[in-house]
C-alpha positions in Angstrom: 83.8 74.3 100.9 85.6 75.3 97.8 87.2 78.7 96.3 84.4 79.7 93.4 85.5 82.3 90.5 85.9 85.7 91.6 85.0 88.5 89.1 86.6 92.3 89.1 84.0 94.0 90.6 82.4 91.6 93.1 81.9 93.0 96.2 84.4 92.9 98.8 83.6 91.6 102.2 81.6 94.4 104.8 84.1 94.7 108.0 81.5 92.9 109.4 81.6 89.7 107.3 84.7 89.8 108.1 85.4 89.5 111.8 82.1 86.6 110.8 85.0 84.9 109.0 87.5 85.7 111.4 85.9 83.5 114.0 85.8 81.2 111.7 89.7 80.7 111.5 92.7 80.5 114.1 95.4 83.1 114.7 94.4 85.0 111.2 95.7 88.8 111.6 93.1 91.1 109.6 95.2 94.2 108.1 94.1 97.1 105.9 95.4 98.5 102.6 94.4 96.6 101.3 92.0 94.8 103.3 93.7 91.1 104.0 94.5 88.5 106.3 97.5 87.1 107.2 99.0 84.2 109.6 102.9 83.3 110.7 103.7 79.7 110.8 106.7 78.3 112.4 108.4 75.6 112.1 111.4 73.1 113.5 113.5 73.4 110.8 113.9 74.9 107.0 112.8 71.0 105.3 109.6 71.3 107.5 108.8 75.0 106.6 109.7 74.4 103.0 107.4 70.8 103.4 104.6 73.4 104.2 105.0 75.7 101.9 104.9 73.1 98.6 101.3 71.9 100.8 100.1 74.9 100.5 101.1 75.5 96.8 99.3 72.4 95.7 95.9 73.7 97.8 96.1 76.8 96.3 96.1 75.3 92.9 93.7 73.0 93.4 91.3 76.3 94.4 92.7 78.3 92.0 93.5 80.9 94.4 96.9 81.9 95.6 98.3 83.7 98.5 101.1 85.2 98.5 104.0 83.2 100.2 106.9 84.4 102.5 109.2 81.7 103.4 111.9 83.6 106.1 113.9 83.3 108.6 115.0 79.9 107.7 112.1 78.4 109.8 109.3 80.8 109.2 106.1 81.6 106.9 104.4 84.2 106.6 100.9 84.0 104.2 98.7 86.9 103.2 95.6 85.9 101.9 93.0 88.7 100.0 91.5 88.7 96.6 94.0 90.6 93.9 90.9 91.1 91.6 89.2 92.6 93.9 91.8 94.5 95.8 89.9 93.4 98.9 88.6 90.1 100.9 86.1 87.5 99.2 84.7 84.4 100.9 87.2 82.7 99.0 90.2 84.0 101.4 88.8 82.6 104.1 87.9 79.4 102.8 91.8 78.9 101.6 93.0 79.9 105.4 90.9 77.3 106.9 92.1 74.6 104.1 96.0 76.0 105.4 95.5 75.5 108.7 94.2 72.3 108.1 97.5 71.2 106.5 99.7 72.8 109.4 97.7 70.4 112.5 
């Protein structure tokens, strides 16, 4: 699956859909204000992490959606994934985590 346009004002996913999605995925943290998931990567060495990161970039790109990306910790990751127009979670969050964690196996 693809990201599709989000518009401000489209529903944000029911708590509900979203432990759907959360199966869905692996090792995704849901957190609230806003409403979000998020996922810590680690990895060997700074070149690996920073390898990862510029992945990711190019992904979220390509499905013109973009998390927001903490690279720390020399070796660490951290990504937060939700829907800015929206102030929530969209379809579209989920659909970028599984296309991340399909970079990091």
């Amino acid at each position: 699956m693809d990201c599709i346009p989000c518009r401000i004002g489209a529903p944000t996913l029911s708590k509900q859909e979203i432990n759907s999605y959360l199966h869905e995925v692996t090792g995704w943290i849901y957190k609230t204000n806003p409403d979000k998931i998020t996922k810590q990567f680690e990895f060997k060495d700074f070149r690996s992490a920073l390898k990862f990161v510029n992945k990711v970039g190019i992904i979220a790109e390509k499905q013109n959606h973009h998390p927001d990306i903490l690279l720390h910790s020399y070796k660490k990751v951290r990504i937060e994934l939700w829907t800015h127009k929206i102030n929530g979670l969209h379809q579209n969050d989920f659909i970028l985590a599984a296309k991340i964690d399909s970079v990091k196996s």
